[in-house]
Structures are given as C-alpha cells and as structure tokens.
KOLGU-254689 format. One record per residue (C-alpha): residue in one letter; x, y, z; residue number from 0; chain. Coordinates in nm, 3 decimals, padded with zeros to 5 digits. Example, Ala and Ser with C-alpha at 12.3 -4.5 7.8 and 13.67 -1.06 7.14 Angstrom:
<sites>
 rest       X       Y       Z  nr kette
    a  01.230 -00.450  00.780   0     A
    s  01.367 -00.106  00.714   1     A
</sites>
This chain:
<sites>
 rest       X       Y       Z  nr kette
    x -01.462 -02.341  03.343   0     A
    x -01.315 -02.165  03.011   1     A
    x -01.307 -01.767  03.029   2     A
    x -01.586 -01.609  02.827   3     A
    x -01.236 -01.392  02.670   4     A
    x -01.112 -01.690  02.512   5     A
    x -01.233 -01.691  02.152   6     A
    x -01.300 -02.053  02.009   7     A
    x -01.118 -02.102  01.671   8     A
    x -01.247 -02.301  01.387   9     A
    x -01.118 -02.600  01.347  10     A
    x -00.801 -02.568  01.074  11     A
    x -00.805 -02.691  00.719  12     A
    x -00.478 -02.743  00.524  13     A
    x -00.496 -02.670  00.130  14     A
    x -00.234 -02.778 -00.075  15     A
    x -00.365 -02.732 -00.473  16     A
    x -00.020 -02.906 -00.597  17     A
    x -00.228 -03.208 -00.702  18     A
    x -00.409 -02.962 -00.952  19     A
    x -00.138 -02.805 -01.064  20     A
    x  00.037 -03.167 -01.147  21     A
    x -00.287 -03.214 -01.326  22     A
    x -00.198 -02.945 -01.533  23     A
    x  00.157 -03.017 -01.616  24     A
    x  00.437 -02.833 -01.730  25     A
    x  00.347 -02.446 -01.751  26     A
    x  00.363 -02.289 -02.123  27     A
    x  00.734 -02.120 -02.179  28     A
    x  00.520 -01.735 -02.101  29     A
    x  00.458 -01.877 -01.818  30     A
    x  00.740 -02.041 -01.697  31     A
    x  00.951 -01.701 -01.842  32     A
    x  00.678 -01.476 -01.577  33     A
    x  00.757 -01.668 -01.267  34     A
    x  01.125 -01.691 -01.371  35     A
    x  01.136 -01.338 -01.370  36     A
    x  00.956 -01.254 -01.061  37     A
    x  01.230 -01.467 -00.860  38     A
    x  00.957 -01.719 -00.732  39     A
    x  01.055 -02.031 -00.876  40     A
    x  01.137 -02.208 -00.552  41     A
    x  00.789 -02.176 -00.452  42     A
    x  00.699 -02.430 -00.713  43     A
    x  00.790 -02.706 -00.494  44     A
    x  00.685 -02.575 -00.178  45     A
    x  00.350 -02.755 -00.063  46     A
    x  00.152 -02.853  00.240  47     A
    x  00.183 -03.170  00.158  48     A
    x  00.560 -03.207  00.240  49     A
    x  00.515 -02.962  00.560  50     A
    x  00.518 -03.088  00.877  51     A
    x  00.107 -03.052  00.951  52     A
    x  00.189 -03.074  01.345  53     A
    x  00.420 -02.765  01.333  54     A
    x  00.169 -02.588  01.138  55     A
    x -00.083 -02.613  01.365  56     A
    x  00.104 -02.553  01.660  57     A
    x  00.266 -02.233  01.459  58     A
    x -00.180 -02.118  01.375  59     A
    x -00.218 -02.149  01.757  60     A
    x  00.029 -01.923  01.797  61     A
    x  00.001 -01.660  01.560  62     A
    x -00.141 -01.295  01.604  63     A
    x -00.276 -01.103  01.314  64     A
    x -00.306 -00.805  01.497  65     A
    x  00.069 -00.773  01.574  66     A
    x  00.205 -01.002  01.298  67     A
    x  00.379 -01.214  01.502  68     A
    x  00.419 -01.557  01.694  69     A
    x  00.356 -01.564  02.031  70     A
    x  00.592 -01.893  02.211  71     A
    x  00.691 -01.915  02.549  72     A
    x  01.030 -01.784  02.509  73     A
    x  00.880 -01.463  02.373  74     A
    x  00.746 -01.297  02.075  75     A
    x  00.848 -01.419  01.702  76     A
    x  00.857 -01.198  01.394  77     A
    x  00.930 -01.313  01.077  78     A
    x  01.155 -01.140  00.841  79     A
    x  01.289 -01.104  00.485  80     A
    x  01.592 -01.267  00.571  81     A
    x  01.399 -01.538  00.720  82     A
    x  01.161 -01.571  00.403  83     A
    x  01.516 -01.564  00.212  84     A
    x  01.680 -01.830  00.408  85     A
    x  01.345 -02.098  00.433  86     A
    x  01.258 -02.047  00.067  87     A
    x  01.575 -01.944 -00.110  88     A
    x  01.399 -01.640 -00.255  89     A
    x  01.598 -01.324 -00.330  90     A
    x  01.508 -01.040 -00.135  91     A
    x  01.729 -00.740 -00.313  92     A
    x  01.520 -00.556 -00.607  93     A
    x  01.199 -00.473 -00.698  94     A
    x  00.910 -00.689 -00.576  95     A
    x  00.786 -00.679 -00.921  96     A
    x  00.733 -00.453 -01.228  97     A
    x  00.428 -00.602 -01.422  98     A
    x  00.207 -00.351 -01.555  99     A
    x -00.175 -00.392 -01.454 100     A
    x -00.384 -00.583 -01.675 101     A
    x -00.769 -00.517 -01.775 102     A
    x -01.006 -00.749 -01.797 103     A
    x -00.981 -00.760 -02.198 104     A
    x -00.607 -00.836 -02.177 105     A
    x -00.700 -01.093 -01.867 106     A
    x -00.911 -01.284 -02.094 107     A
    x -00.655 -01.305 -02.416 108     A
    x -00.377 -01.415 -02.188 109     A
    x -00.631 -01.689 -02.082 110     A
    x -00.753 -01.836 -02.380 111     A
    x -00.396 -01.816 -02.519 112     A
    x -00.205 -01.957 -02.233 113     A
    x -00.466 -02.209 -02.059 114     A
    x -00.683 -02.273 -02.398 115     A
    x -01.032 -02.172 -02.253 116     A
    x -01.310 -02.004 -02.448 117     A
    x -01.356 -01.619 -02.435 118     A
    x -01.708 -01.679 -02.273 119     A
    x -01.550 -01.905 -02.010 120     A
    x -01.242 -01.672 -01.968 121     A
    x -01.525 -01.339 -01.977 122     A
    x -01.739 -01.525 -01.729 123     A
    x -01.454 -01.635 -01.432 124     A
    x -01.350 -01.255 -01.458 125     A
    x -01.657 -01.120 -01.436 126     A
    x -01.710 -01.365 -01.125 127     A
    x -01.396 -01.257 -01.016 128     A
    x -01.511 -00.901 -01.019 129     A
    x -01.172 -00.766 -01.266 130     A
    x -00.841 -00.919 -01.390 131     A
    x -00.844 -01.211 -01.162 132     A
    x -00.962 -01.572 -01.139 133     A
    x -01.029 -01.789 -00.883 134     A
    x -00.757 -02.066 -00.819 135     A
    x -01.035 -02.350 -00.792 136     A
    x -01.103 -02.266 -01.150 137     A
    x -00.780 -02.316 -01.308 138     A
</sites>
C-alpha cells in the first residue's frame, strides 16, 4: 500500500524546439551578434534530442525544487557554475548580461525587422504575452 505522503508526479514530457528553430535557419547577423555577446553560443547545439532521455528522467525523479538540489543515494547533489562551465563550455567570469530593457514599442520594431512579421501580429503576441515578450511556440 503506497503512503498517502507520497505525491504522484505527472507523467514527464521532453521538449526539444530545435526542429523549429532549423525551420527557421540561420539567425539574422543582430541576432547572431546578441547571442555572441551574451557568451551563449554553445547552447545552440544543446538539445533534448541528443540527451540521454533515461538520465533525464532518472535526474527529474531526483530533483528537489525546494532545496535546489539532487537527491542520489550517495548523498545530496548541487549543481554549480563551474559545473554549468564545464558541461556547456559557457564562461562564467563577467557580467551575466548588460541589455537594457525593452518596451513593448521597441519589442515590436525589433520583430518585424528581425523575424519579418506585421506590426499587428508583432502588437498582438506582445499584448498576449502581457509586455516585451513572446511566446516561443510563436516564433
């Protein structure tokens, strides 16, 4: 008989949206230059797809949002900058970033420059979006 303290989980669903970004193909130079600069470029190739699903479930199992941290048998599992550094080859020294905020006016230039929408369809995912954002799905 389960204890009533165990809490079910749903079941787990792995995303991987690298199929719509081949779709869109190579990002415009702006774009290319803005990831450049934030230091994130090695994410580009990182994907679900090419993880290891197993080990991804069996790390979701594990995992405790209220500490942070992995809980295996051999003890309790934090990770760290260095490890984010080491897995993904991302530079941790410097500022995380030093973009300015956008406003929703600026948002919707920057989209119907860089991804070639109409202002009413740029207007209308912000305004779904509730500011300066947009929903991955869309682009």
């Amino acid at each position: 008989m389960m204890c009533s303290s165990i809490q079910e989980r749903p079941d787990l669903k792995l995303a991987s949206h690298s199929r719509k970004v081949e779709k869109i193909g190579r990002p415009t130079p702006e774009i290319e230059g803005l990831v450049a600069a934030t230091g994130l470029s090695p994410l580009i190739g990182c994907s679900v797809v090419t993880g290891d699903s197993g080990l991804i479930y069996a790390l979701v199992e594990r995992w405790h949002g209220e500490t942070s941290s992995f809980h295996l048998p051999v003890g309790e599992l934090t990770i760290t900058l260095d490890d984010v550094s080491s897995l993904l080859y991302l530079s941790i020294t410097g500022a995380l970033h030093n973009f300015k905020p956008l406003v929703v006016e600026e948002t919707v230039i920057l989209l119907m420059e860089l991804l070639e929408v109409s202002g009413k369809e740029a207007r209308a995912e912000t305004a779904q979006a509730r500011g300066e954002y947009v929903c991955l799905s869309w682009v």
